[in-house]
C-alpha positions in Angstrom: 0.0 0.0 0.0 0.9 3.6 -0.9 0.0 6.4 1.5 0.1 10.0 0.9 -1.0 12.8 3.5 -3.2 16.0 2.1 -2.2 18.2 4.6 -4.7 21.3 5.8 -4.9 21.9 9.2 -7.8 20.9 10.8 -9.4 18.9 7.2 -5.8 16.2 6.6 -6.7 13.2 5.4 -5.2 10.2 3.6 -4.7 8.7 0.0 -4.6 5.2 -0.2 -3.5 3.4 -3.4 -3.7 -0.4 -2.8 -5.0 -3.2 -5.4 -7.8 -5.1 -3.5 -8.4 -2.2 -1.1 -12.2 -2.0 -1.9 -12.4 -4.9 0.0 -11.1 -3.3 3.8 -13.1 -0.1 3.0 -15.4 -0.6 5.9 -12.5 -0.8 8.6 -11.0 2.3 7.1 -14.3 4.4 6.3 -15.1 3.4 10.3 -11.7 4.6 11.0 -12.2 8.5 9.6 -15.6 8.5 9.6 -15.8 6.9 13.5 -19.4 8.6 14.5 -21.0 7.3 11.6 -24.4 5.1 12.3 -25.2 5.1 8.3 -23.6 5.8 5.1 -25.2 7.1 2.0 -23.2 5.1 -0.9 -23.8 7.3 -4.8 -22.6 5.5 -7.6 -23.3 5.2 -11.3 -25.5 2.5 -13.1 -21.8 1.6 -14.4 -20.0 1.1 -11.4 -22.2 0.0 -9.2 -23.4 -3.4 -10.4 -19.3 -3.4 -11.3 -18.2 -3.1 -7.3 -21.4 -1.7 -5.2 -21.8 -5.3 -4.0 -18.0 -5.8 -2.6 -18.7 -2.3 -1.1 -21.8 -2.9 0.6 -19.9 -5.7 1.9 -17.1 -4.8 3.3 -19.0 -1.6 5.2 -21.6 -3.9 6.1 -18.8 -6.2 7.9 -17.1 -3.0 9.9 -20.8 -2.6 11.3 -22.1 0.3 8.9 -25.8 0.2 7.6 -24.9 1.5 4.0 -27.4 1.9 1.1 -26.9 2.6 -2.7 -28.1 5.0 -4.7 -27.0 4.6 -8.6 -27.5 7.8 -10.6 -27.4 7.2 -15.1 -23.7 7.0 -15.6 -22.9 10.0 -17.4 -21.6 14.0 -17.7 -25.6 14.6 -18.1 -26.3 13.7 -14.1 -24.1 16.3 -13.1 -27.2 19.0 -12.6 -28.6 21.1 -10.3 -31.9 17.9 -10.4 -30.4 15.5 -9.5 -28.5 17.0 -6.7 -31.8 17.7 -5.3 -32.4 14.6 -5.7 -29.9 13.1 -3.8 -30.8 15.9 -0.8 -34.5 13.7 -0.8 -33.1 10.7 -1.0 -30.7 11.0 1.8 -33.5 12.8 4.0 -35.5 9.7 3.6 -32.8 7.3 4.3 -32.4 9.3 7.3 -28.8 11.0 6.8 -28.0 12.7 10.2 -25.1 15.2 10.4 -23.3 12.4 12.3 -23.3 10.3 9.1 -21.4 10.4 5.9 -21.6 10.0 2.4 -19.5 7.9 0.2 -19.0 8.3 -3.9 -18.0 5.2 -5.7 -17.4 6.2 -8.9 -15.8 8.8 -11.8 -15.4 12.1 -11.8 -19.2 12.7 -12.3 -19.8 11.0 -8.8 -17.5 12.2 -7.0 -18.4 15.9 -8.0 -21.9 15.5 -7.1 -21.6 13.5 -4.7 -19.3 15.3 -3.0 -21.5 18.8 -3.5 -24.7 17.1 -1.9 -22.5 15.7 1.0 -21.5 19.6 0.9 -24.4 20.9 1.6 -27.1 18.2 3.3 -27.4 19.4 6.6 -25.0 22.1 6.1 -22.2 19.5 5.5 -21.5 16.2 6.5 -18.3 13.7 6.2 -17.3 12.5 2.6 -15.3 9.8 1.5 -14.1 9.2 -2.3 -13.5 5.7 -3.5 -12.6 6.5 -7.6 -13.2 3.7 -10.0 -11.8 6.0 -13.4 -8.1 7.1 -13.9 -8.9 10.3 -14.3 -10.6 10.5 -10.6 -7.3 8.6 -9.6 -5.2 10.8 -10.7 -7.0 14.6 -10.3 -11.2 14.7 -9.5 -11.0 12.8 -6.3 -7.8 15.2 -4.7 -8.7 18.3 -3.6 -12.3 19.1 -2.7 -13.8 21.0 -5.4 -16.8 19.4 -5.9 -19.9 20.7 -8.2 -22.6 20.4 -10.1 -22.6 21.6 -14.1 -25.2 24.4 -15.0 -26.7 25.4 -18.7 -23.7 27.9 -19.1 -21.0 25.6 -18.3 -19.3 23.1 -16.5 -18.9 23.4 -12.4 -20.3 26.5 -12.3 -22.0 26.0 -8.7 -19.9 24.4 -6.5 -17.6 24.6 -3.2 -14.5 23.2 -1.8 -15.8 20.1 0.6 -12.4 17.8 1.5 -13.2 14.1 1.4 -12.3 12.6 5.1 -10.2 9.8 3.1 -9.6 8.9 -0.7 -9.0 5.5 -1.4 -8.3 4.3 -4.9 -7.9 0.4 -5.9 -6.2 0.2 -9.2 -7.7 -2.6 -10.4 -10.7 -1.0 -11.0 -9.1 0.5 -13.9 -8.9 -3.0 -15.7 -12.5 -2.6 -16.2 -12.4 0.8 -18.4 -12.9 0.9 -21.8 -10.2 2.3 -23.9 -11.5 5.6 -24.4 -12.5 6.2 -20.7 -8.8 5.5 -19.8 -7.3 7.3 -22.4 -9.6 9.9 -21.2 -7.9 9.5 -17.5 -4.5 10.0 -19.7 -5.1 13.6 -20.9 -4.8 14.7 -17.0 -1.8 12.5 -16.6 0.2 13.8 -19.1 -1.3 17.5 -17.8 0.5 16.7 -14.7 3.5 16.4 -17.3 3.4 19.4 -19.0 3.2 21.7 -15.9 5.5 20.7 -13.1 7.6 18.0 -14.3 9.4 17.2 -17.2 11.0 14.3 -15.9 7.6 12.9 -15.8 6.6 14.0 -18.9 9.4 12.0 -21.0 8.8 9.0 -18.7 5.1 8.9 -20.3 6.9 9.7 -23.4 8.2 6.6 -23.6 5.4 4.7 -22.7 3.0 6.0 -24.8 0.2 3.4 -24.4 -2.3 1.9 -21.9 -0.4 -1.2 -21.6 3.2 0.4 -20.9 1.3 2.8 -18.3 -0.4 0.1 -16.5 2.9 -1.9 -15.8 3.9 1.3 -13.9 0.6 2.4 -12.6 1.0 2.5 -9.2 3.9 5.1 -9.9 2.1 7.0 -12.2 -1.2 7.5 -9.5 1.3 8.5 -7.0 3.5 11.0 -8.8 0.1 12.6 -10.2 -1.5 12.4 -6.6 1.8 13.6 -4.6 2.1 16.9 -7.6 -1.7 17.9 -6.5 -1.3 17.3 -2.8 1.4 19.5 -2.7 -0.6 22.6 -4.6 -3.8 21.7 -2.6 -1.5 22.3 0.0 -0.3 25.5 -0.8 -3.2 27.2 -2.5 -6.5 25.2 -1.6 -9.1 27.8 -2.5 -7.6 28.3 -6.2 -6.3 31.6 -5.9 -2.7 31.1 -6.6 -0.5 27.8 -7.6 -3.7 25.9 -8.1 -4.9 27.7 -11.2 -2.0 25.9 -12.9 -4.2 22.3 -12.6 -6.3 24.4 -15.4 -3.9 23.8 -18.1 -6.1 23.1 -21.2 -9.4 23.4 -19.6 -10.4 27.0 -20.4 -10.8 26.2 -24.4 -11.5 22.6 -23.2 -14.6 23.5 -21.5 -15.3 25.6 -24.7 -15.0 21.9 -26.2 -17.4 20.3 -24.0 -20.1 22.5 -24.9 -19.9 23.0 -28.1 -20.8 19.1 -27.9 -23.8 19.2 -25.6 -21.1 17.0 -23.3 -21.6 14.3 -25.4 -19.5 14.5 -28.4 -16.4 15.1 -26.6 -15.7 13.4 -23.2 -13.7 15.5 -20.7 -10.1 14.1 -21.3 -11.1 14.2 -24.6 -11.6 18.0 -24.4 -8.8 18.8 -22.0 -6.1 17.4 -24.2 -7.3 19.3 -27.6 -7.3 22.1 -24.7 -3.6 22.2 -23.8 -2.7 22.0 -27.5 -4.4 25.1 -27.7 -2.8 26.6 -24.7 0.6 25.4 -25.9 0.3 27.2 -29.1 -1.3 30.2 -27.8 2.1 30.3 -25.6 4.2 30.2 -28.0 2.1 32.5 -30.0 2.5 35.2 -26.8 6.5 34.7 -26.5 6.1 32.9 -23.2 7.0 29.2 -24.6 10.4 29.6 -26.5 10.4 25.8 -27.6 7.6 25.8 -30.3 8.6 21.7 -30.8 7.3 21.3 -27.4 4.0 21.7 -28.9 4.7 19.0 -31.0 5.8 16.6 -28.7 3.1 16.8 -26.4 0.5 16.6 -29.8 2.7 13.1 -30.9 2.4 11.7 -27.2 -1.7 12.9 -26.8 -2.2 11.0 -30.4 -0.8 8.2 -29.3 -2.3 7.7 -26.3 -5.6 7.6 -28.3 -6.5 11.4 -28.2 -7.6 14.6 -30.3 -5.5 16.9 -30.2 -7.7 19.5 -32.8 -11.6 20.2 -31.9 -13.8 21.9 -33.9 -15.1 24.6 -31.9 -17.6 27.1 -32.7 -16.5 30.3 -32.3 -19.4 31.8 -29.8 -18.8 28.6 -27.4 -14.8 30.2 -27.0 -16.0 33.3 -26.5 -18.5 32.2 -24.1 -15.8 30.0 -22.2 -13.0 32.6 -21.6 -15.8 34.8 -20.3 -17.6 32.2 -17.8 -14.3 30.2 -16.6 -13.8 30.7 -12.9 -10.1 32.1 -13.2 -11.8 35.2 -14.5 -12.1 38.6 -12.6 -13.5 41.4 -14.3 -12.7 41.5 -17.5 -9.2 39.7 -16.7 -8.7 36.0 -17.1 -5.5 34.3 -15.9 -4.7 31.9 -18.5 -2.3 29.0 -17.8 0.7 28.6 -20.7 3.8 27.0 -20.7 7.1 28.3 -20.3 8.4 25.0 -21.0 7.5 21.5 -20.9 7.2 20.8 -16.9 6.9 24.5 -16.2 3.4 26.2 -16.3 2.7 30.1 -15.5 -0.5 31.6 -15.0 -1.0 35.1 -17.0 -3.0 37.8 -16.1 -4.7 39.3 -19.8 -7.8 40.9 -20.7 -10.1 38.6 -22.0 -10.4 40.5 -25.2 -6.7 40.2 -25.8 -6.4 36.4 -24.9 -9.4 36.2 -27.9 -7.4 37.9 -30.4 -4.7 35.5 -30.2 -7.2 32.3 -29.5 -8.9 33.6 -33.0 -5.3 33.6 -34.8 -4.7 30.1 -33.9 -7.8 29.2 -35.1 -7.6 31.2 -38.1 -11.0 33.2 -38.1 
């Protein structure tokens, strides 16, 4: 087992990366959790007939009542309806503030789930057990938890710190191709904006089979690079914004789709190719073959690294994402590969280069 230590005064908690470790979840969720009478377990209708069983089980066998709620796998469930209905559903399960709730699942669940244990009663304990690489490696970290709205993605949400995070990797035998390739664009994100070193080691192992024999170093390089800037900048005010690499066009991306065309990772990596160009484009990234390097590794693990993109749904992202204040947006670019820097620029000026790029 791998440990690593988020820690905020007063909210620490652990990481555990362990293969099998879905079944001792009960002893550990008692452990954090130790007031707890009942737990509120939200999964997906993928996950959960996958390991809700082995769940139940194990909490069930540490002396926890736990019940399942399965929401339609999906970016769709994400909304301001079914978080209300999750608020019902644990009110008539009979939730107390004593209690917690528990997300088994991708990124999807652990946002919403996370944002209802938020909020029910004014907050209650949370604990994230990720199925999906990409809530591995980045989602499940963190606390920012939320809920998508019709202008855009997360757009109502708050920073709620899961009590413990544990992550089995063999749940990540059970993805399909794209979902995990979809878990990749973050990976490599970690890559391209603290270290390089990490970046060529996923260089060379550009494919789901190469990064599985080294898994359990790649979770805990991409887990130990976010604790650190939680650590340092929790509310996203400073070093944090950098964990945004790609995702102001990328969101862009995932509208423009209706969220279904173009899954997150999906989005995110066209995204940094985007944001690599556009640095070069200001001065800031010297090396323009780095943006070639990092389209080469992206296409090979299985990823776009060009989305067509109407030009309203850029416009509309620059001006929504939450790194915006006024009419300033601090837009993450590379200075190299391994080294990110956010930069303060009027939106309107951070457009004019975006429409150059894409030519019109």
């Amino acid at each position: 087992m791998k440990t690593l230590r988020v820690d905020l005064p007063g909210r620490e908690y652990d990481i555990h990366m362990e293969t099998g470790c879905l079944d001792t979840a009960g002893a550990r969720v008692r452990a954090v959790c130790p007031r707890a009478k009942k737990l509120f377990v939200v999964t997906d209708t993928t996950v959960g007939p996958l390991y809700g069983r082995r769940l139940l089980d194990s909490l069930a066998g540490a002396g926890l009542e736990a019940g399942l709620f399965a929401v339609p796998a999906g970016e769709e469930s994400k909304n301001a309806a079914m978080l209300a209905r999750l608020w019902e559903e644990m009110m008539a399960r009979g939730l107390t503030r004593t209690d917690a709730v528990v997300a088994l699942g991708g990124g999807v669940v652990g946002d919403l789930a996370g944002f209802a244990a938020a909020t029910i009663l004014r907050g209650v304990d949370f604990v994230q057990i990720p199925t999906t690489l990409l809530a591995q490696v980045d989602s499940s970290v963190g606390g920012k938890v939320a809920v998508d709205l019709d202008h855009g993605k997360n757009l109502a949400g708050a920073f709620w710190q899961p009590r413990l995070v544990l992550m089995d990797p063999a749940t990540l035998d059970t993805l399909p191709d794209a979902t995990f390739a979809d878990g990749m664009a973050e990976v490599v994100k970690y890559g391209c904006i603290f270290d390089r070193d990490f970046f060529d080691f996923l260089a060379a192992r550009p494919s789901r089979a190469a990064v599985m024999g080294e898994i359990e170093h790649v979770l805990y390089t991409c887990c130990d690079l976010k604790r650190r800037v939680v650590v340092e900048d929790e509310r996203d005010t400073g070093a944090r914004m950098l964990l945004n690499f790609g995702h102001t066009v990328g969101h862009a991306f995932e509208k423009a789709g209706n969220y279904q065309t173009w899954t997150h990772g999906q989005a995110v990596a066209a995204g940094m190719v985007v944001a690599a160009r556009l640095s070069v484009e200001l001065g800031v990234l010297e090396d323009g073959g780095a943006v070639a390097r990092l389209a080469e590794l992206l296409e090979a693990l299985g990823l776009p690294t060009r989305i067509q993109c109407g030009w309203d749904d850029i416009v509309e992202a620059v001006g929504l994402d939450k790194k915006s204040a006024g009419d300033h947006i601090s837009f993450v670019l590379l200075e190299q590969l391994g080294r990110a820097v956010a930069r303060r620029m009027p939106k309107g000026e951070v457009l004019q280069h975006l429409k150059a790029i894409y030519g019109g």
